[in-house]
N, CA, C and O atoms as a DFTB+ gen file, in Angstrom:
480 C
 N C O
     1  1     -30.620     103.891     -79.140
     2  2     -30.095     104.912     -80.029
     3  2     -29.583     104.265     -81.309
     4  3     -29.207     103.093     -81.331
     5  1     -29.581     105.111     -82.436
     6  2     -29.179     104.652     -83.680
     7  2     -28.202     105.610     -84.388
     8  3     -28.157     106.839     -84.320
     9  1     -27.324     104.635     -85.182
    10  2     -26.529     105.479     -85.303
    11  2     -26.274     105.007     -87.175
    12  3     -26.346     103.865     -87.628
    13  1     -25.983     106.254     -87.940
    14  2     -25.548     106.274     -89.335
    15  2     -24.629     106.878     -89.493
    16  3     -24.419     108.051     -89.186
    17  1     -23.600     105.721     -90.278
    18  2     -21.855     106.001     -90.594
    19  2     -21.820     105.934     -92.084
    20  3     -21.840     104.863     -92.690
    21  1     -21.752     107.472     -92.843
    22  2     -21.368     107.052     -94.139
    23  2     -19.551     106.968     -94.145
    24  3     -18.645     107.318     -93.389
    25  1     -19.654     106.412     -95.229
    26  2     -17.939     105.750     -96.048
    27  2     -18.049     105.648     -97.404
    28  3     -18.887     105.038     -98.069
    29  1     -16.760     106.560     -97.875
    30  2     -16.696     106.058     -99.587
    31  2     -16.675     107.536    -100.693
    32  3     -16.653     107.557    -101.924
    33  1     -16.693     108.919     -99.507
    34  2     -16.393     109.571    -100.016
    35  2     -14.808     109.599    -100.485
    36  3     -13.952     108.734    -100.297
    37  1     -14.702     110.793    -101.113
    38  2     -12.946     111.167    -101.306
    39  2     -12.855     112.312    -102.778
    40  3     -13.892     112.895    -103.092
    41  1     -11.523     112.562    -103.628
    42  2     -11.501     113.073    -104.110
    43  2     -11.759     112.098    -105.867
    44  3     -11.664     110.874    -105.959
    45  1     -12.017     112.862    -106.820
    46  2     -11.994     112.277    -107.997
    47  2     -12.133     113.305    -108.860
    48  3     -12.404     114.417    -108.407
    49  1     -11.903     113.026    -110.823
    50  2     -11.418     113.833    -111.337
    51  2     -13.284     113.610    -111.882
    52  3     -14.068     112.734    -111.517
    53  1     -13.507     114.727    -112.817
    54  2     -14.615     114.755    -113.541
    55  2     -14.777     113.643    -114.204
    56  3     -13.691     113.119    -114.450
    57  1     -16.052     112.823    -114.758
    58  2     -16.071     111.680    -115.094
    59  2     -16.040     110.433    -114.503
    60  3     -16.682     109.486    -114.957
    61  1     -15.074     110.338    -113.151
    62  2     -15.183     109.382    -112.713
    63  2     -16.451     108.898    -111.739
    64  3     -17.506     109.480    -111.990
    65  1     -16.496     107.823    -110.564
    66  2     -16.902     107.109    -110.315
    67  2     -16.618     107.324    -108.473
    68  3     -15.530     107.590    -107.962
    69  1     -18.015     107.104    -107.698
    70  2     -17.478     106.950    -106.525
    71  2     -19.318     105.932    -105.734
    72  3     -20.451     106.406    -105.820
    73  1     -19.007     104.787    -105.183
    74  2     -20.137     104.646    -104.351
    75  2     -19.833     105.069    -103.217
    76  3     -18.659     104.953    -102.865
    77  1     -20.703     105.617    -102.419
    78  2     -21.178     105.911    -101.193
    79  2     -21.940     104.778    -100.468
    80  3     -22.725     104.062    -101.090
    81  1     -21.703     104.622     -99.153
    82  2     -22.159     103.404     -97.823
    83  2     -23.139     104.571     -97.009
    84  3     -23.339     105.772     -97.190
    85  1     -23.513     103.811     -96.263
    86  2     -24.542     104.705     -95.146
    87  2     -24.778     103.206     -94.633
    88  3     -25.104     102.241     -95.325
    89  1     -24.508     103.243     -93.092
    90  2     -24.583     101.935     -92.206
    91  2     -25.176     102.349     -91.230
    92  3     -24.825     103.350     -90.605
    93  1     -26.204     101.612     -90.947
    94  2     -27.606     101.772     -89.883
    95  2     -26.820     101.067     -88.550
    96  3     -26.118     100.151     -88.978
    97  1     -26.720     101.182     -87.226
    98  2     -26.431     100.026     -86.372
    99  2     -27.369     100.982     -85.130
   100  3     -27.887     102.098     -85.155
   101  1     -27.268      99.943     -84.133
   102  2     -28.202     100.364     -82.478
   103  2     -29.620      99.342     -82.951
   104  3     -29.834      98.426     -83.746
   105  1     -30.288     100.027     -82.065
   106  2     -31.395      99.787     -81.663
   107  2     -32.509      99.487     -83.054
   108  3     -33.594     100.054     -82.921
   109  1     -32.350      98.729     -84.245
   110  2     -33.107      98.740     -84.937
   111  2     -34.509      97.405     -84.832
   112  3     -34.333      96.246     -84.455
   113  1     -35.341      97.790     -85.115
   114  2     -36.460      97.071     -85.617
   115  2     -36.450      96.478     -87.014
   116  3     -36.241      95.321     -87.377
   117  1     -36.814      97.897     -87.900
   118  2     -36.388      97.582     -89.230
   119  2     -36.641      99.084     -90.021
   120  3     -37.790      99.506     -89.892
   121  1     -36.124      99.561     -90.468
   122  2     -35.662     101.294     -91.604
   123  2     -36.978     101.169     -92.455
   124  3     -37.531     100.099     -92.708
   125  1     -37.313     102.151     -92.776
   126  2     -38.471     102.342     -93.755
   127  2     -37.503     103.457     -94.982
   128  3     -36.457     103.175     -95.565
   129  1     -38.170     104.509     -95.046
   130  2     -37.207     105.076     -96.041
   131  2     -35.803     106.086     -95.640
   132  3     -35.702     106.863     -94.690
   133  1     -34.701     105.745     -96.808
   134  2     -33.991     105.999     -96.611
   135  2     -33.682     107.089     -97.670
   136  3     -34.408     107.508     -98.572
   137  1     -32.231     107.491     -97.280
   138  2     -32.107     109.193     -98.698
   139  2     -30.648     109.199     -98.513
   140  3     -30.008     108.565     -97.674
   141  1     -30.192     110.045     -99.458
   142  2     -29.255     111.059     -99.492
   143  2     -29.387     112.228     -99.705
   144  3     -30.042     112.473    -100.718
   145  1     -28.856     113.461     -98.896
   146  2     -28.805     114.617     -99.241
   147  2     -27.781     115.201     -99.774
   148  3     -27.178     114.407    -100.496
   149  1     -27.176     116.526     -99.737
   150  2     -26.124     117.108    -100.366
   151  2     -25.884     118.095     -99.998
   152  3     -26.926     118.717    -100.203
   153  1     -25.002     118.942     -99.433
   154  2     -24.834     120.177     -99.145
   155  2     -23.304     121.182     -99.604
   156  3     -22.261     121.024     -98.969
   157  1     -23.384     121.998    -100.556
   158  2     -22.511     122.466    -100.717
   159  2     -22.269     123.790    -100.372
   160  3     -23.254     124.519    -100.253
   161  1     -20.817     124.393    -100.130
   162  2     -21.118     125.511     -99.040
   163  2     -21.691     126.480     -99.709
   164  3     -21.535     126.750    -100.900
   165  1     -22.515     127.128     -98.747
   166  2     -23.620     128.381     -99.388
   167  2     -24.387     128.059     -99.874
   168  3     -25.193     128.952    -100.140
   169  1     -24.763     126.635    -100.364
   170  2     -26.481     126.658    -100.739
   171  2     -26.681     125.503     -99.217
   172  3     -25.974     125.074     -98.305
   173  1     -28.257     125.378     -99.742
   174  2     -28.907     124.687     -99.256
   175  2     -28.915     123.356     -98.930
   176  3     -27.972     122.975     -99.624
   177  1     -29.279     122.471     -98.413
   178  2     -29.300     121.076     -98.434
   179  2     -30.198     120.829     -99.434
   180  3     -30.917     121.741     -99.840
   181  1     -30.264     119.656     -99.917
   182  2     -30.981     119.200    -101.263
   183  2     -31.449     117.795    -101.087
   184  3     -30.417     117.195    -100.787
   185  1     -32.664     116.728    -101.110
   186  2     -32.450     115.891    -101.487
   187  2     -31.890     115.523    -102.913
   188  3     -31.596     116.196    -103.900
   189  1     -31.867     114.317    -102.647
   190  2     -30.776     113.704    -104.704
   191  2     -31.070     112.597    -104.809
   192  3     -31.011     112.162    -105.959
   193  1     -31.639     111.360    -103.409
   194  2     -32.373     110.312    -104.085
   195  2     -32.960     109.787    -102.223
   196  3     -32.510     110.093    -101.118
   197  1     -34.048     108.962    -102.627
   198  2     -34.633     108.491    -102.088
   199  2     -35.255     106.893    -102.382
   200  3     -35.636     106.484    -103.479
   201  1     -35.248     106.211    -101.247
   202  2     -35.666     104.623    -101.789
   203  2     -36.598     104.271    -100.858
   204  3     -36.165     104.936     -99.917
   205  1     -37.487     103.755    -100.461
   206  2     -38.580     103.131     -99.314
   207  2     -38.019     101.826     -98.978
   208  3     -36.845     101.537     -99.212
   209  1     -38.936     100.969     -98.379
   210  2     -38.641     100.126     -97.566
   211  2     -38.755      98.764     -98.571
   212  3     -38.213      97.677     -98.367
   213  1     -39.579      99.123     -99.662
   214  2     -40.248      98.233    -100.595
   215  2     -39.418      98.649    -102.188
   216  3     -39.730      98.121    -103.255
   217  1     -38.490      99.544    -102.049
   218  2     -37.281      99.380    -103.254
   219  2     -37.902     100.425    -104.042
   220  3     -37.899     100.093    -105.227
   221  1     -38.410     101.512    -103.855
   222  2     -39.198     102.049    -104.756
   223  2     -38.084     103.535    -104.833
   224  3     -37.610     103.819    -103.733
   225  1     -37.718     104.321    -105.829
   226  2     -36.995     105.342    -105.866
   227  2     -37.218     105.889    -106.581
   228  3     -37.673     105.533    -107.668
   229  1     -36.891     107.327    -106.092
   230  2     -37.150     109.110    -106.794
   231  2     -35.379     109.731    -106.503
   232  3     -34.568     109.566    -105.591
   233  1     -35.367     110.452    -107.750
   234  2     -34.172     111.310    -107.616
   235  2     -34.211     112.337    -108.156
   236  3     -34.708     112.460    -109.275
   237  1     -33.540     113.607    -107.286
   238  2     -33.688     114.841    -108.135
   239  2     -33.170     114.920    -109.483
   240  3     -32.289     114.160    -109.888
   241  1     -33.715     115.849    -110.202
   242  2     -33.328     116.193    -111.691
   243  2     -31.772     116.019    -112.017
   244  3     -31.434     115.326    -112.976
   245  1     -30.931     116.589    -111.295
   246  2     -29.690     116.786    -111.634
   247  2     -28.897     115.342    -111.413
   248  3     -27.749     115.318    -111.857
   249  1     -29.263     114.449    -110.939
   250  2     -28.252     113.374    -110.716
   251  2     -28.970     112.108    -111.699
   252  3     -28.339     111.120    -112.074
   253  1     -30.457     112.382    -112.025
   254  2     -31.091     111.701    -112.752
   255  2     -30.589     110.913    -113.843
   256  3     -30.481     111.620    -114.845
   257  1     -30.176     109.504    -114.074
   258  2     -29.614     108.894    -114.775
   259  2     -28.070     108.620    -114.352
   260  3     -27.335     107.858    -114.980
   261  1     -27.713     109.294    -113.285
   262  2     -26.459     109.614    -113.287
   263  2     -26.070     108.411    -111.975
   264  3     -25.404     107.377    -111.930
   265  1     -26.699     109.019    -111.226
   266  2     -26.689     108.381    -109.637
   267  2     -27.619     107.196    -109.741
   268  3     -28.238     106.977    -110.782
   269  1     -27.750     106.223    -108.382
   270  2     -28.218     105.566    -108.263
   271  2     -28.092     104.696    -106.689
   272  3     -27.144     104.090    -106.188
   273  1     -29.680     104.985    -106.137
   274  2     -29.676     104.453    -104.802
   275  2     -30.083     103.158    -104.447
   276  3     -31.297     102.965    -104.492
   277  1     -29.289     102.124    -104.068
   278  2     -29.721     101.289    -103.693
   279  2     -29.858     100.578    -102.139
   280  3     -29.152     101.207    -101.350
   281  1     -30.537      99.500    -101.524
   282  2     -29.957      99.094    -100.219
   283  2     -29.873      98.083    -100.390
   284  3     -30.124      97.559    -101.475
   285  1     -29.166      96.966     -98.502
   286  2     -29.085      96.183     -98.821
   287  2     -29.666      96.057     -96.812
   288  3     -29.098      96.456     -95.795
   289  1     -31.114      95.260     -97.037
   290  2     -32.025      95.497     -95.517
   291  2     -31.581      94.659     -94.960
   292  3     -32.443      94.465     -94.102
   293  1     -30.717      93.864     -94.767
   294  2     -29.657      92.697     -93.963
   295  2     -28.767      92.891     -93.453
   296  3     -28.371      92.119     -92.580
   297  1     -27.921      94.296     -93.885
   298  2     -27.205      95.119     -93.207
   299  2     -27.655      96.492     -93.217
   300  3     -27.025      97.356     -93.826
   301  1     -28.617      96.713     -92.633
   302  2     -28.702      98.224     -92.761
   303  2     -28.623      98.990     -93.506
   304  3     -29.193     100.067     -93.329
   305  1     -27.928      98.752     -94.570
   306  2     -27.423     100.134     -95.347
   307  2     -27.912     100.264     -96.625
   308  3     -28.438      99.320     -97.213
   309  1     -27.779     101.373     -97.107
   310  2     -27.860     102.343     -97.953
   311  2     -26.797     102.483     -99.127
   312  3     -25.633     102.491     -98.729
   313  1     -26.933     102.565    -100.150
   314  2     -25.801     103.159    -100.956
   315  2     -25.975     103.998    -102.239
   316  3     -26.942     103.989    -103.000
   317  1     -25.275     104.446    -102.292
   318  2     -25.571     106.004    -103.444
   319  2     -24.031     105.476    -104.970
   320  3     -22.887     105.900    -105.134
   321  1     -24.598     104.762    -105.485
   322  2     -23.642     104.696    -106.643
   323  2     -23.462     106.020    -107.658
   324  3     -24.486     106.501    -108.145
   325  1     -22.335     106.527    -107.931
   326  2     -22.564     107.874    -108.486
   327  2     -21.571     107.966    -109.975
   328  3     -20.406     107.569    -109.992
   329  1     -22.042     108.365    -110.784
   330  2     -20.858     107.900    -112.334
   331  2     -21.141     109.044    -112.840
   332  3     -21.997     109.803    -112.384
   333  1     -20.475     109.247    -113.779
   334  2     -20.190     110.500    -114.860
   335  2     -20.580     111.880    -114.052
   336  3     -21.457     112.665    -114.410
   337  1     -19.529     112.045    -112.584
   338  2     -19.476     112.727    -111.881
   339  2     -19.108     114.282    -112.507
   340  3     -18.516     114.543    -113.554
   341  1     -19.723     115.301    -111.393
   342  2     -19.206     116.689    -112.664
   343  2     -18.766     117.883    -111.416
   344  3     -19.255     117.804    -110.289
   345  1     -17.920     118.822    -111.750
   346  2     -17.631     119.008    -110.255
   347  2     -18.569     119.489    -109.424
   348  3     -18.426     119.474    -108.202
   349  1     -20.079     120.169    -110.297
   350  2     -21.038     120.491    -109.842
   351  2     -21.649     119.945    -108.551
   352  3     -22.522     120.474    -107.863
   353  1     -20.951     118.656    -108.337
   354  2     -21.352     117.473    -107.554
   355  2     -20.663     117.680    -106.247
   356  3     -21.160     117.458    -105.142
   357  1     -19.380     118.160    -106.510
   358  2     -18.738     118.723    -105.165
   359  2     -19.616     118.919    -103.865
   360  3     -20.441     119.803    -104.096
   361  1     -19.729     118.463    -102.696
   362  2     -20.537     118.623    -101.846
   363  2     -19.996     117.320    -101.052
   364  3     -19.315     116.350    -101.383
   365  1     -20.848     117.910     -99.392
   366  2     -20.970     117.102     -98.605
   367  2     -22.102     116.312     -98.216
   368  3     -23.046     116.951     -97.751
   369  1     -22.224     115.065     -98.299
   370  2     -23.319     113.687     -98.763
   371  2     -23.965     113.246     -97.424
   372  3     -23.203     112.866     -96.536
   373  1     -24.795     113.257     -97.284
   374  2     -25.524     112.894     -95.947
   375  2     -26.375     111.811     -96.371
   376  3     -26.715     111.481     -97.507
   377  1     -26.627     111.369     -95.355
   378  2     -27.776     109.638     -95.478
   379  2     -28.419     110.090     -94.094
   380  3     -27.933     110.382     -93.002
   381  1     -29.874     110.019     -94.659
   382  2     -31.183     109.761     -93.343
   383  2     -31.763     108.465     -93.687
   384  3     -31.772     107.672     -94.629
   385  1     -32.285     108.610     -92.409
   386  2     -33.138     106.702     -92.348
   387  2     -34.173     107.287     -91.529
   388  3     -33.942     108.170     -90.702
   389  1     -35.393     106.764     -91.773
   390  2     -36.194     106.437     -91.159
   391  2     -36.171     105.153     -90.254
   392  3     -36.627     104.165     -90.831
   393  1     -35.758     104.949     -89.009
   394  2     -35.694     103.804     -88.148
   395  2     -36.880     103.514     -87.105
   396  3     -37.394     104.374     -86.390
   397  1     -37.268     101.981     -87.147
   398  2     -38.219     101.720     -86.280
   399  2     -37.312     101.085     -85.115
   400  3     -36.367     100.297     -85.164
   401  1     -38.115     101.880     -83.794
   402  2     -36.900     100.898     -83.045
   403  2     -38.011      99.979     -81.748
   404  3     -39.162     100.224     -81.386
   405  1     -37.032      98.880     -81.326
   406  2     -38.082      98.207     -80.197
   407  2     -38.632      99.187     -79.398
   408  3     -37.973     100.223     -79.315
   409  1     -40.032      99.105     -78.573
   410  2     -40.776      98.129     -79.887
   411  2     -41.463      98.341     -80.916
   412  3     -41.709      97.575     -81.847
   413  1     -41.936      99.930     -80.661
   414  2     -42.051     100.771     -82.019
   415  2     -42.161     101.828     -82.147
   416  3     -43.247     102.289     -82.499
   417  1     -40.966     102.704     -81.887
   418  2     -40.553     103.632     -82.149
   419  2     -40.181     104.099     -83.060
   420  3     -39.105     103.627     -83.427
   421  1     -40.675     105.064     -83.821
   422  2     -40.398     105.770     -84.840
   423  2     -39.396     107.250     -84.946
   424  3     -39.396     108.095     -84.051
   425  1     -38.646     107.351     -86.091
   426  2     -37.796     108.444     -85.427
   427  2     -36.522     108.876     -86.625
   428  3     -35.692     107.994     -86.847
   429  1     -36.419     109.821     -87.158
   430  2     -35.169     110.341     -88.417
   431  2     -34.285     110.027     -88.047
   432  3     -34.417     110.077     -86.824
   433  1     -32.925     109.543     -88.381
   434  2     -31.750     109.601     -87.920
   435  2     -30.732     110.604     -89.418
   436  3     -31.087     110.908     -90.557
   437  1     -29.789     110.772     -88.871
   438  2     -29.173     111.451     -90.438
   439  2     -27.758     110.828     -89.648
   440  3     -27.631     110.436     -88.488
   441  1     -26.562     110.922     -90.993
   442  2     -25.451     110.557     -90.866
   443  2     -24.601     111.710     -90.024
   444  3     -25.227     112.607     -89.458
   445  1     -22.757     111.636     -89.946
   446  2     -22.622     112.632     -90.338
   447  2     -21.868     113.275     -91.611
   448  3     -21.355     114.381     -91.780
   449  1     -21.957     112.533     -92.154
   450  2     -21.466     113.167     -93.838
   451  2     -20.628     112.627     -94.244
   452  3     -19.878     112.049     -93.457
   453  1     -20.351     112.569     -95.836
   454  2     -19.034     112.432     -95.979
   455  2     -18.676     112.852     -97.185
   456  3     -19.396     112.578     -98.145
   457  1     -17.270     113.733     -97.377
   458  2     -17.129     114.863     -98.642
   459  2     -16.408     114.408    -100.073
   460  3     -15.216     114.109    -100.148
   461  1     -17.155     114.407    -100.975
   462  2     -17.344     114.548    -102.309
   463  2     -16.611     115.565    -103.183
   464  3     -17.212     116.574    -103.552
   465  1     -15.539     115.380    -103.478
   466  2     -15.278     116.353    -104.602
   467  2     -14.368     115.733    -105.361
   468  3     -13.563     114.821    -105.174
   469  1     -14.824     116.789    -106.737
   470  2     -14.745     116.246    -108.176
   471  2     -14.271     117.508    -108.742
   472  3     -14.958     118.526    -108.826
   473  1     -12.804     117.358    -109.204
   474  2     -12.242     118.213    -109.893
   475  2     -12.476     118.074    -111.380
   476  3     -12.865     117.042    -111.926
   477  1     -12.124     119.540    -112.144
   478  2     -12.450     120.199    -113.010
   479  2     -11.005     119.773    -114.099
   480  3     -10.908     120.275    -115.219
């Protein structure tokens, strides 16, 4: 079994600054692609960025320039650097992984969240 722990949410004022963690542990082989989502109450879930296994990244329109996903494949994880935050951003932050596990098992994992908000 595998398990994803994000850390690094909290509160902040408009403008500021927050990175986000997402930590892979269990049963890994090795992660292929990884994400963040977003969910704020009453809409939908959203992706907001995505990275592969080979460093390659897409992000939705709205965080574009703003955000920024990186990893680090030695520890598992994931991270969502986020700047010139707006409260629009308010939401709860999820991390999926794609995990390979011994000896090759394939399989989604998602976090369970962690909340984002950015006052006005």
């Amino acid at each position: 079994q595998v398990q994803l722990v994000e850390s690094g949410g909290g509160l902040v004022q408009a403008g500021g600054s927050l990175r986000l963690s997402c930590a892979a542990s269990g049963s890994i082989l090795s992660i292929a692609n990884m994400g963040w989502y977003r969910q704020a109450p009453g809409k939908q879930r959203e992706s907001i960025a995505t990275i592969t296994s080979g460093g390659s990244t897409n992000y939705a329109d709205s965080v574009k320039a703003r955000f920024t996903i990186s990893r680090d494949n030695a520890k598992n994880t994931v991270y969502l650097q986020m700047n010139s935050l707006k409260p629009e951003d308010t939401a709860g932050y999820y991390c999926t992984a794609t995990v390979i596990s011994p000896p090759w098992l394939t399989k989604n994992y998602w976090g369970q969240g962690t909340q984002v908000t950015v006052s006005s």
